[in-house]
ZAVEXMAR-793186 format. One record per residue (C-alpha): x, y, z; residue in three letters. Coordinates in steps of 0.25 Angstrom, whole numbers. Last residue first. Layout:
<nodes>
<node east="X" north="Y" up="Z" r="ALA"/>
...
</nodes>
This chain:
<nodes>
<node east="227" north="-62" up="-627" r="UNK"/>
<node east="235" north="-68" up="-639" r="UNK"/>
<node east="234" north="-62" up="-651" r="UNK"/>
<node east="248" north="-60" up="-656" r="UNK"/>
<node east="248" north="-56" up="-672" r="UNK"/>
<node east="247" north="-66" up="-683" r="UNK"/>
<node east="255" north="-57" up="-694" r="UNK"/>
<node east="253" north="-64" up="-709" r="UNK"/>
<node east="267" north="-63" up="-714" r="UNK"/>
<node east="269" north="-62" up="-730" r="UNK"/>
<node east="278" north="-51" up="-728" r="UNK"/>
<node east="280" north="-41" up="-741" r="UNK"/>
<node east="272" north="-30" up="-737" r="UNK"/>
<node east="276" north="-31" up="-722" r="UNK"/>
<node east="285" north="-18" up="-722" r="UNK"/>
<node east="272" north="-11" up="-727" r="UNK"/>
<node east="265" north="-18" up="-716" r="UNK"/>
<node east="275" north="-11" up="-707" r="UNK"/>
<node east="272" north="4" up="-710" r="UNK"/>
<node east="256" north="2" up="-709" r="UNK"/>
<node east="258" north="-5" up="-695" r="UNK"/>
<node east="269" north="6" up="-692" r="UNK"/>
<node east="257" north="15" up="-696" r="UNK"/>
<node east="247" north="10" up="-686" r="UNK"/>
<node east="259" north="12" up="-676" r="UNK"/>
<node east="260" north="26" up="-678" r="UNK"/>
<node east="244" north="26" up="-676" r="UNK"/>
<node east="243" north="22" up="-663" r="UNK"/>
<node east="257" north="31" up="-659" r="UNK"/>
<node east="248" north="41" up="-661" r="UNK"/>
<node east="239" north="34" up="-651" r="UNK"/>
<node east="249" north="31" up="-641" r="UNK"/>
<node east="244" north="43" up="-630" r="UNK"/>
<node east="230" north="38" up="-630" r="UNK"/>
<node east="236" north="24" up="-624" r="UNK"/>
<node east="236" north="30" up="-610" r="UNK"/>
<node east="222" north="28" up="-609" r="UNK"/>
<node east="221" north="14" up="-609" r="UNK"/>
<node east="207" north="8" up="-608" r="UNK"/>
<node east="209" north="0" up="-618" r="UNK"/>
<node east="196" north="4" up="-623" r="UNK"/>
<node east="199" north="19" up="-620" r="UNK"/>
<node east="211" north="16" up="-630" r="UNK"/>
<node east="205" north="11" up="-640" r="UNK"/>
<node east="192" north="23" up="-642" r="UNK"/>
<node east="203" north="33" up="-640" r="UNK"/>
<node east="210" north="26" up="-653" r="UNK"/>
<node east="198" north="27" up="-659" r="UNK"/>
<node east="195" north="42" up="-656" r="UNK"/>
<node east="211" north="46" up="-659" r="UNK"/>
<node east="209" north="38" up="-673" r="UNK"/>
<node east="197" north="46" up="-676" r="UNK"/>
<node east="202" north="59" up="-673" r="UNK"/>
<node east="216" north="57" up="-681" r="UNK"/>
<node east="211" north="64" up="-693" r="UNK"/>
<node east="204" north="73" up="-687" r="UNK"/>
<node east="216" north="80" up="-680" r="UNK"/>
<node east="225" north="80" up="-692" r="UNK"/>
<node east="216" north="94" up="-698" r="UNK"/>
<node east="216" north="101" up="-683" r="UNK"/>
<node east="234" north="97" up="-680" r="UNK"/>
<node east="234" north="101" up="-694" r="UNK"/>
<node east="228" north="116" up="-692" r="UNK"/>
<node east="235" north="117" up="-679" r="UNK"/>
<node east="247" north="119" up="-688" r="UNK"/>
<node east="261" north="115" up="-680" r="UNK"/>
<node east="263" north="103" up="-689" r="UNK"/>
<node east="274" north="90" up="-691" r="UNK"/>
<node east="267" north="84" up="-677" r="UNK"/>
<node east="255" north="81" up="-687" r="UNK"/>
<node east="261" north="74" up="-697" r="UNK"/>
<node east="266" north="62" up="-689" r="UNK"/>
<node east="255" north="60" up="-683" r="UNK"/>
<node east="243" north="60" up="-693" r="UNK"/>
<node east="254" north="52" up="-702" r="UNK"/>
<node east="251" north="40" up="-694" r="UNK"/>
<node east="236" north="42" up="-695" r="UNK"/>
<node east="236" north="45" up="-709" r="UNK"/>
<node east="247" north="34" up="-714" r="UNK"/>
<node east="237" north="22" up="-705" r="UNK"/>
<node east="223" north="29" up="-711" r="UNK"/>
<node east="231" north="30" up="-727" r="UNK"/>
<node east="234" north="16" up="-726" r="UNK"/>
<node east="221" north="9" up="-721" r="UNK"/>
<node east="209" north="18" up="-723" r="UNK"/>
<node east="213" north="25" up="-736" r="UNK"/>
<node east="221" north="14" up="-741" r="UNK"/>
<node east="213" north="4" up="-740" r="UNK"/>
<node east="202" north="13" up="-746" r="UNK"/>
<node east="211" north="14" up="-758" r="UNK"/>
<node east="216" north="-2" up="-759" r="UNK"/>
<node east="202" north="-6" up="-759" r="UNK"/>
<node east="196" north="1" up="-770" r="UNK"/>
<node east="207" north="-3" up="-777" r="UNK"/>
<node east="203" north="-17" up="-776" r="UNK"/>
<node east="212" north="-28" up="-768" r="UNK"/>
<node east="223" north="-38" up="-774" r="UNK"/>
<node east="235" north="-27" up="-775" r="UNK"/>
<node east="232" north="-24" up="-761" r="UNK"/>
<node east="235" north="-35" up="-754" r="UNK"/>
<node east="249" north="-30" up="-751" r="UNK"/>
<node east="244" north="-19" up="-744" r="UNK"/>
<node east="233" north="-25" up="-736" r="UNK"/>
<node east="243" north="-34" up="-731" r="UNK"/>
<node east="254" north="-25" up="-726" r="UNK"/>
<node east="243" north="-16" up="-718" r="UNK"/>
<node east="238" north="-29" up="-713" r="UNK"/>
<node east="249" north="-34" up="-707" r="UNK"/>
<node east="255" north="-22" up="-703" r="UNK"/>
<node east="244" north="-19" up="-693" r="UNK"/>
<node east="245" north="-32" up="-688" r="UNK"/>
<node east="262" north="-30" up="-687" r="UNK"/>
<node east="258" north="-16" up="-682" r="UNK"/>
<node east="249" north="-21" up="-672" r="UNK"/>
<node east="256" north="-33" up="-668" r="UNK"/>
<node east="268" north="-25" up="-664" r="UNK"/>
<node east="260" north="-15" up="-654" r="UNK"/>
<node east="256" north="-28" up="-648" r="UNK"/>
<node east="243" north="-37" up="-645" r="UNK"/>
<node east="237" north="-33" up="-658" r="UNK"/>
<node east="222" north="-29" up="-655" r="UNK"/>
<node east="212" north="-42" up="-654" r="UNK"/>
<node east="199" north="-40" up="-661" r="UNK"/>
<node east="186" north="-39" up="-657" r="UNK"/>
<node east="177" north="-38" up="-668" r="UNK"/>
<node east="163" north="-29" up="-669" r="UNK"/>
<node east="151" north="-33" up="-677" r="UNK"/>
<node east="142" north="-22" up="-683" r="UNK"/>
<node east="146" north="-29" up="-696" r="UNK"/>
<node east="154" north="-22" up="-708" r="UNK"/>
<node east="149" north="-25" up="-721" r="UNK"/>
<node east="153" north="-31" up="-733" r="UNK"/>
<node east="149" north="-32" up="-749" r="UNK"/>
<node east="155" north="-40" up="-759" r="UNK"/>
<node east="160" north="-35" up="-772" r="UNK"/>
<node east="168" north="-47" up="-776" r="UNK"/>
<node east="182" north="-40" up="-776" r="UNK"/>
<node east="177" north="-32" up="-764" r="UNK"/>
<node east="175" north="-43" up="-756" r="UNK"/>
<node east="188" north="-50" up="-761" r="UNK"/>
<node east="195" north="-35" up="-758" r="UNK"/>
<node east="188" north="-38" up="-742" r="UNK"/>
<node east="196" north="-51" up="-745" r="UNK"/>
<node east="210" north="-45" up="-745" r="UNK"/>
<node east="209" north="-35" up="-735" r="UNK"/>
<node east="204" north="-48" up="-725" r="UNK"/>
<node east="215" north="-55" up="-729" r="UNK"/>
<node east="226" north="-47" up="-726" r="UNK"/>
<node east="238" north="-55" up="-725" r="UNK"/>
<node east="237" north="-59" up="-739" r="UNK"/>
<node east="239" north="-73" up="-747" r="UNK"/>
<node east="225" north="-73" up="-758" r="UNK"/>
<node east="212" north="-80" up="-754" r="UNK"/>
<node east="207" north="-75" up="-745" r="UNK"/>
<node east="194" north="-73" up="-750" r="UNK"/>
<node east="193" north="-76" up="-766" r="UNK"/>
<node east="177" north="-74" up="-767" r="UNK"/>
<node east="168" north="-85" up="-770" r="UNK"/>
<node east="168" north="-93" up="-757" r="UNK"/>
<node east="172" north="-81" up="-746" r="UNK"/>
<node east="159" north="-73" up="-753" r="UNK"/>
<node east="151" north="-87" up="-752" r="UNK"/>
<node east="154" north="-87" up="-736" r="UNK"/>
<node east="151" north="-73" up="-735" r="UNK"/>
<node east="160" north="-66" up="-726" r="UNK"/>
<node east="162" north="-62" up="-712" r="UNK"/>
<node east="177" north="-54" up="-707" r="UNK"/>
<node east="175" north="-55" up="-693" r="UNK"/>
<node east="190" north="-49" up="-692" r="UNK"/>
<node east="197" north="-50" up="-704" r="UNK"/>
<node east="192" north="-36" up="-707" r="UNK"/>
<node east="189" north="-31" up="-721" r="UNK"/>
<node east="196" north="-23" up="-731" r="UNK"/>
<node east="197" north="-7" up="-734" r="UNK"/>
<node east="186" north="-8" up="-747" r="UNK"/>
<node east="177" north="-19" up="-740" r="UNK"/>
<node east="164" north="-14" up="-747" r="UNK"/>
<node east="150" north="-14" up="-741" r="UNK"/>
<node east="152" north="2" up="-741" r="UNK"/>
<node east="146" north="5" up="-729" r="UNK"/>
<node east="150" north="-8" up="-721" r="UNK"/>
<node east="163" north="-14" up="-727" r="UNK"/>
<node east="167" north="0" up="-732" r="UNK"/>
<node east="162" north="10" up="-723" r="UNK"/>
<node east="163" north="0" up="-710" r="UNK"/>
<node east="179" north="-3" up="-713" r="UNK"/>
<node east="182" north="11" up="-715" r="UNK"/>
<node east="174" north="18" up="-703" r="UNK"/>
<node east="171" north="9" up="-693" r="UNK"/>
<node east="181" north="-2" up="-694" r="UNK"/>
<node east="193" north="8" up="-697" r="UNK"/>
<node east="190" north="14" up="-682" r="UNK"/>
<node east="189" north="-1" up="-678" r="UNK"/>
<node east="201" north="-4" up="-683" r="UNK"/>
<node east="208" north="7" up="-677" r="UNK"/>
<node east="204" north="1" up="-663" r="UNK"/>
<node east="218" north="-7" up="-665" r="UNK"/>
<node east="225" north="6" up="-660" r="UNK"/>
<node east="219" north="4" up="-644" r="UNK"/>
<node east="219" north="-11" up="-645" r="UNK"/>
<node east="234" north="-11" up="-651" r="UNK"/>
<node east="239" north="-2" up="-641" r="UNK"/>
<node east="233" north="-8" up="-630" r="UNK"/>
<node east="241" north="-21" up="-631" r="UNK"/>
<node east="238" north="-35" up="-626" r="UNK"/>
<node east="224" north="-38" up="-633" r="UNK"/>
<node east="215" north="-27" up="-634" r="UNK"/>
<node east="203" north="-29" up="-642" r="UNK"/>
<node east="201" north="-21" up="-654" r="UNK"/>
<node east="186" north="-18" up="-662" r="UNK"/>
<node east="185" north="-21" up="-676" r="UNK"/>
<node east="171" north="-19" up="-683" r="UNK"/>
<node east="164" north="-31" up="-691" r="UNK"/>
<node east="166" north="-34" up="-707" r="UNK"/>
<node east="158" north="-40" up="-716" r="UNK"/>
<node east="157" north="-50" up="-729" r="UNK"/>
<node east="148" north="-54" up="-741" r="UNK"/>
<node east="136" north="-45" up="-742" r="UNK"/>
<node east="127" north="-51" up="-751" r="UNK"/>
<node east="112" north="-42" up="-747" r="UNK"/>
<node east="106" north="-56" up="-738" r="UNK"/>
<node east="122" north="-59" up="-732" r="UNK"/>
<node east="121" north="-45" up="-726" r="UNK"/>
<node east="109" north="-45" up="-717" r="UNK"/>
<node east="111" north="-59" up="-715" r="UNK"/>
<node east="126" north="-57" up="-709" r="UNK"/>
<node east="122" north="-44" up="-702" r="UNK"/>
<node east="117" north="-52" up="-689" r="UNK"/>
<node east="129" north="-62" up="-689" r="UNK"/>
<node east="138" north="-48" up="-687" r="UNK"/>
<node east="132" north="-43" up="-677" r="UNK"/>
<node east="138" north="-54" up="-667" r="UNK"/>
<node east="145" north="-46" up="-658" r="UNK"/>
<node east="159" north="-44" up="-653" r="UNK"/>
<node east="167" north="-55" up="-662" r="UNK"/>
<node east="180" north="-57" up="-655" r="UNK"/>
<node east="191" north="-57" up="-666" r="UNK"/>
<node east="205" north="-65" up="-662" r="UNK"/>
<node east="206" north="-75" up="-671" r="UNK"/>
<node east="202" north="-66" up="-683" r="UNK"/>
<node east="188" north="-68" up="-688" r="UNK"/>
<node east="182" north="-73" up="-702" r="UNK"/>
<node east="167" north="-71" up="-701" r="UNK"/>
<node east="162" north="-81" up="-713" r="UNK"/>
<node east="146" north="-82" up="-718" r="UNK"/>
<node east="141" north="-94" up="-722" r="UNK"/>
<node east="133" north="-98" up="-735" r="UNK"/>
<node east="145" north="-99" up="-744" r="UNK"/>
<node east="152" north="-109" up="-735" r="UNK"/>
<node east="166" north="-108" up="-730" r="UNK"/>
<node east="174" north="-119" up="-726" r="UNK"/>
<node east="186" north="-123" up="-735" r="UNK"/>
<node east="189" north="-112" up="-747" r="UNK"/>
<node east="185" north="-103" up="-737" r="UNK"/>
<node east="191" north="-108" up="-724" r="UNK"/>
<node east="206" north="-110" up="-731" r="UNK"/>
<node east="204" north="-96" up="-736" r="UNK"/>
<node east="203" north="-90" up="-722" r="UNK"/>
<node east="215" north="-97" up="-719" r="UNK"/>
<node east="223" north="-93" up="-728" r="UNK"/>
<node east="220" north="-77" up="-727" r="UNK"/>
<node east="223" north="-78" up="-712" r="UNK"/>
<node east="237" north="-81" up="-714" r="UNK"/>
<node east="243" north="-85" up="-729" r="UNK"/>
<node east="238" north="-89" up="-742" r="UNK"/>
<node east="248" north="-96" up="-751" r="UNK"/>
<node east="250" north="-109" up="-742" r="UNK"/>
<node east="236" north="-112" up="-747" r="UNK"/>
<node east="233" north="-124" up="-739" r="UNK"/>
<node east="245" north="-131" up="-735" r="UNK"/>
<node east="244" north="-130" up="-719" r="UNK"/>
<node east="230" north="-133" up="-720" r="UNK"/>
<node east="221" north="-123" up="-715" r="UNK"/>
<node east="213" north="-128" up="-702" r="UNK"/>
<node east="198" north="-123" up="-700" r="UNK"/>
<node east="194" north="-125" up="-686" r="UNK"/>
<node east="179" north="-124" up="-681" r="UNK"/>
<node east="175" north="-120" up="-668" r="UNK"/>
<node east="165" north="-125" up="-659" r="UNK"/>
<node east="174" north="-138" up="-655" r="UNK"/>
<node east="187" north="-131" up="-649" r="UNK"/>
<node east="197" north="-142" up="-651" r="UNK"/>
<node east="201" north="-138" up="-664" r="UNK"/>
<node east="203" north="-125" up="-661" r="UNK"/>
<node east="215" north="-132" up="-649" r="UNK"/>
<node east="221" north="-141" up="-658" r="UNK"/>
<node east="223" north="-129" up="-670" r="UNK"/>
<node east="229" north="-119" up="-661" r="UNK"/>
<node east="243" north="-120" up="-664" r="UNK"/>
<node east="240" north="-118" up="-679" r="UNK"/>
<node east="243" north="-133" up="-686" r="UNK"/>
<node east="233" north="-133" up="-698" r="UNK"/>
<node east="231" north="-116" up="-700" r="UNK"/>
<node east="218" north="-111" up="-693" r="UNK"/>
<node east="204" north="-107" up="-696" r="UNK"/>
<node east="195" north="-106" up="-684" r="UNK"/>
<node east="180" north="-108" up="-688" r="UNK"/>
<node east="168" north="-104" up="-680" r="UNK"/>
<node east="155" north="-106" up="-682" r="UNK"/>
<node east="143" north="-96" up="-674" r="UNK"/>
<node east="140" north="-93" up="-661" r="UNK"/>
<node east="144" north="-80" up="-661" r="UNK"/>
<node east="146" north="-81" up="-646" r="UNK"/>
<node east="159" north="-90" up="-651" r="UNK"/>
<node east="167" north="-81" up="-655" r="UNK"/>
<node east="172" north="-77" up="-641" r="UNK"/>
<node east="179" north="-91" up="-638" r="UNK"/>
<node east="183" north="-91" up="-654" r="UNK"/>
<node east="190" north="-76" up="-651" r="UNK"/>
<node east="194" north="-79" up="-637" r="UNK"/>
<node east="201" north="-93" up="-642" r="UNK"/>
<node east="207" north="-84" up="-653" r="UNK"/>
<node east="212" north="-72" up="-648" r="UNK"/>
<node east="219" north="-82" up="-636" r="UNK"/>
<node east="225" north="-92" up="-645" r="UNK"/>
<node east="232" north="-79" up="-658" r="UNK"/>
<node east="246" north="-81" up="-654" r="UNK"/>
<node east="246" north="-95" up="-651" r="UNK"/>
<node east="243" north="-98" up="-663" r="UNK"/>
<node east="228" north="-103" up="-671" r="UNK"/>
<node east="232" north="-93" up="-683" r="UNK"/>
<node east="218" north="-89" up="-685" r="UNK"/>
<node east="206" north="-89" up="-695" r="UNK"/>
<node east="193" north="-87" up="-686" r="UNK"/>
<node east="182" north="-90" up="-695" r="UNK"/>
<node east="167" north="-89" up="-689" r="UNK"/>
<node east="153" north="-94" up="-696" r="UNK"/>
<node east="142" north="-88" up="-702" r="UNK"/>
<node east="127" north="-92" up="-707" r="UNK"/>
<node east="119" north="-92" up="-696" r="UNK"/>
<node east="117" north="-76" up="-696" r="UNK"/>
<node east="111" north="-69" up="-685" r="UNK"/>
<node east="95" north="-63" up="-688" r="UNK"/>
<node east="90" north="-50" up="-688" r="UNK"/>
<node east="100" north="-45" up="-699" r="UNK"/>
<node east="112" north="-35" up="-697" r="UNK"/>
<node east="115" north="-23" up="-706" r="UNK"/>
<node east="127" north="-13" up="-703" r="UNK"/>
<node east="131" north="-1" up="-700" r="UNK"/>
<node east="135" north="11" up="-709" r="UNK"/>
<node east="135" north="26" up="-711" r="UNK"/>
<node east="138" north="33" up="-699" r="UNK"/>
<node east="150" north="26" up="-694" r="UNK"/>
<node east="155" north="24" up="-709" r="UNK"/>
<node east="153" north="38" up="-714" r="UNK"/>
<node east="160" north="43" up="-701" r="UNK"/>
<node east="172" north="34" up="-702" r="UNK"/>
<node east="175" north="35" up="-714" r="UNK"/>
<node east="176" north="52" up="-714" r="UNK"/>
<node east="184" north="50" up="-702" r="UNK"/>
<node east="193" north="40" up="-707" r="UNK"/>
<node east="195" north="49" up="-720" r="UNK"/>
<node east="200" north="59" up="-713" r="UNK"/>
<node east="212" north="50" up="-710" r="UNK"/>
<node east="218" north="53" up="-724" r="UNK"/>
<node east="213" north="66" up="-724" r="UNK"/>
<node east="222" north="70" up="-711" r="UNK"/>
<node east="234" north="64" up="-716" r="UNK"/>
<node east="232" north="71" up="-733" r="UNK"/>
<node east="232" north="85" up="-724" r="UNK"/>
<node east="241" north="80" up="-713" r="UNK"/>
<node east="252" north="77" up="-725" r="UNK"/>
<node east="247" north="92" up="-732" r="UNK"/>
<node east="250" north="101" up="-720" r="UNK"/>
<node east="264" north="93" up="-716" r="UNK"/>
<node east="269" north="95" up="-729" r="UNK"/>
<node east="262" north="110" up="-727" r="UNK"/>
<node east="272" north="113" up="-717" r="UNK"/>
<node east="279" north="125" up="-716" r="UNK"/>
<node east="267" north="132" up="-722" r="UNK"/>
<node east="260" north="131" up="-708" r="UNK"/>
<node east="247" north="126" up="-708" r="UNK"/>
<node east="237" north="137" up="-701" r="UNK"/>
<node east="229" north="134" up="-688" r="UNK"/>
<node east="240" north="138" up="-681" r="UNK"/>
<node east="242" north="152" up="-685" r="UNK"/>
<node east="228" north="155" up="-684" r="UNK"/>
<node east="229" north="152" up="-669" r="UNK"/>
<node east="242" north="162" up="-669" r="UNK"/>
<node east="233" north="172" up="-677" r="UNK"/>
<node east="223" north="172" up="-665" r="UNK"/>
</nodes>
């Protein structure tokens, strides 16, 4: 008996390691506490009747790289049955062949328009100083989103009548060329319903951003605010602080979104990167407010889970291993939930290294701060 009590006790030896998995497992508390108050507390609204008032926009590169993502996703698009717009650059690869596809609408940005804005961001602003109409409603998808259901045309009345200005849907992976990715990109649609839905939904307030992905707006809000209007990598971050600047209110949509996991370990750290660099460098321009839940759910999640591991081998207590268990529970659940999706068993033994690599995106985005590059990562199927 007193060898059990024995255990249970920190040592003195180590109270470094005591006090580091202390602050480690509140850090990642905080998920679980999000997480329930999200699931149990919000859902949203939808109408009787569709909305006839919204149109498509699928801003893309038009390569080589992202051909396949993007035929199925304007291929699969379509049983929305609603406008579709393609933006591209004047001379992308692909231009000819969009524009020979008749129920599609191409937007081509000029090579000399606003050579101060870069990557998706400049051709977002090219279709809202060009296109939009402040009676529309706007769904800005990446080129290779599937749209799952159609909730989302249901809630637009609901919300347009009470002067709601934007929305969000939830995240889930597809698998491309790499089961790794899939099984770790389901991450997303852990943040998607607990951060993302207490702020966009509950608290009608993007304070952690807002996806690119079926990203809808209010076509006046695009017109009087200042959307994408200023060079960053991370566009979406930067115009959920617009939303907030303006005091708009959001929500999230029932609508769920396919998207297509990186097709290498590389890519996801370079994507990974990519945002994590670009949300840093952006923040000087966003509301404090902002910055502090950014960094409880973005920066704090990705030193928390990676420091989960490396603290916990430093300690014999059995009263540790008990307090660090929880803190990894919901990330073991949703990377369970990916890898009986894929159908791949063996892929429970690499899920501390899941998270390891979640840091090396977080590490390398740091590295990035000063790059100006916006990563196209390979879609091709």
């Amino acid at each position: 008996m007193q060898e059990i009590v024995s255990s249970l006790q920190i040592p003195q030896s180590e109270p470094y390691v005591k006090y580091a998995i202390a602050v480690d497992w509140g850090m990642l508390s905080v998920y679980l506490i999000v997480l329930l108050i999200a699931l149990t507390a919000y859902s949203a609204k939808r109408s009787p009747t569709k909305a006839n008032n919204v149109a498509l926009v699928i801003p893309s590169v038009a390569d080589e790289k992202v051909r396949d993502s993007l035929i199925m996703s304007l291929n699969h698009n379509r049983f929305l049955n609603i406008p579709i717009y393609v933006v591209i650059d004047e001379g992308a690869p692909l231009e000819g062949y969009l524009k020979s596809l008749n129920w599609i609408k191409v937007v081509v940005v000029p090579k000399d328009y606003r050579r101060d804005l870069f990557g998706k961001g400049r051709a977002l602003r090219y279709f809202v100083e060009n296109y939009v109409r402040p009676d529309m409603w706007y769904v800005f998808l990446d080129d290779d989103n599937l749209v799952l259901d159609d909730s989302f045309l249901y809630e637009i009345p609901y919300y347009e009548r009470r002067g709601f200005v934007a929305f969000n849907p939830i995240l889930m992976p597809r698998r491309g060329r790499s089961y790794l990715t899939f099984i770790m990109d389901f991450t997303r649609f852990l943040d998607d319903i607990s951060f993302f839905r207490l702020f966009t939904g509950l608290v009608k307030r993007p304070y952690v951003g807002l996806h690119g992905e079926l990203l809808g707006v209010k076509g006046s809000f695009l017109l009087k605010s200042n959307a994408f209007n200023v060079p960053s990598r991370v566009e979406d971050y930067m115009f959920a602080a617009e939303v907030l600047r303006l005091r708009g209110h959001t929500w999230q949509s029932r609508t769920r979104v396919s998207i297509l996991s990186p097709n290498s370990v590389k890519d996801f750290i370079r994507q990974r990167s990519r945002w994590h660099a670009g949300i840093l460098e952006s923040w000087k321009r966003v509301p404090n407010s902002m910055k502090l839940m950014t960094f409880i759910k973005s920066f704090l999640r990705t030193v928390g889970i990676v420091g989960l591991w490396v603290l916990v081998p430093l300690t014999h207590s059995l009263l540790l291993l008990l307090l660090a268990a929880p803190t990894s529970a919901a990330y073991w659940f949703v990377y369970i939930y990916g890898v009986r999706r894929a159908g791949k068993l063996r892929y429970l033994l690499a899920v501390p290294a899941f998270w390891m690599l979640e840091g090396f995106g977080f590490i390398y985005g740091i590295l990035k701060l000063r790059s100006r590059d916006f990563v196209v990562i390979d879609k091709s199927i």
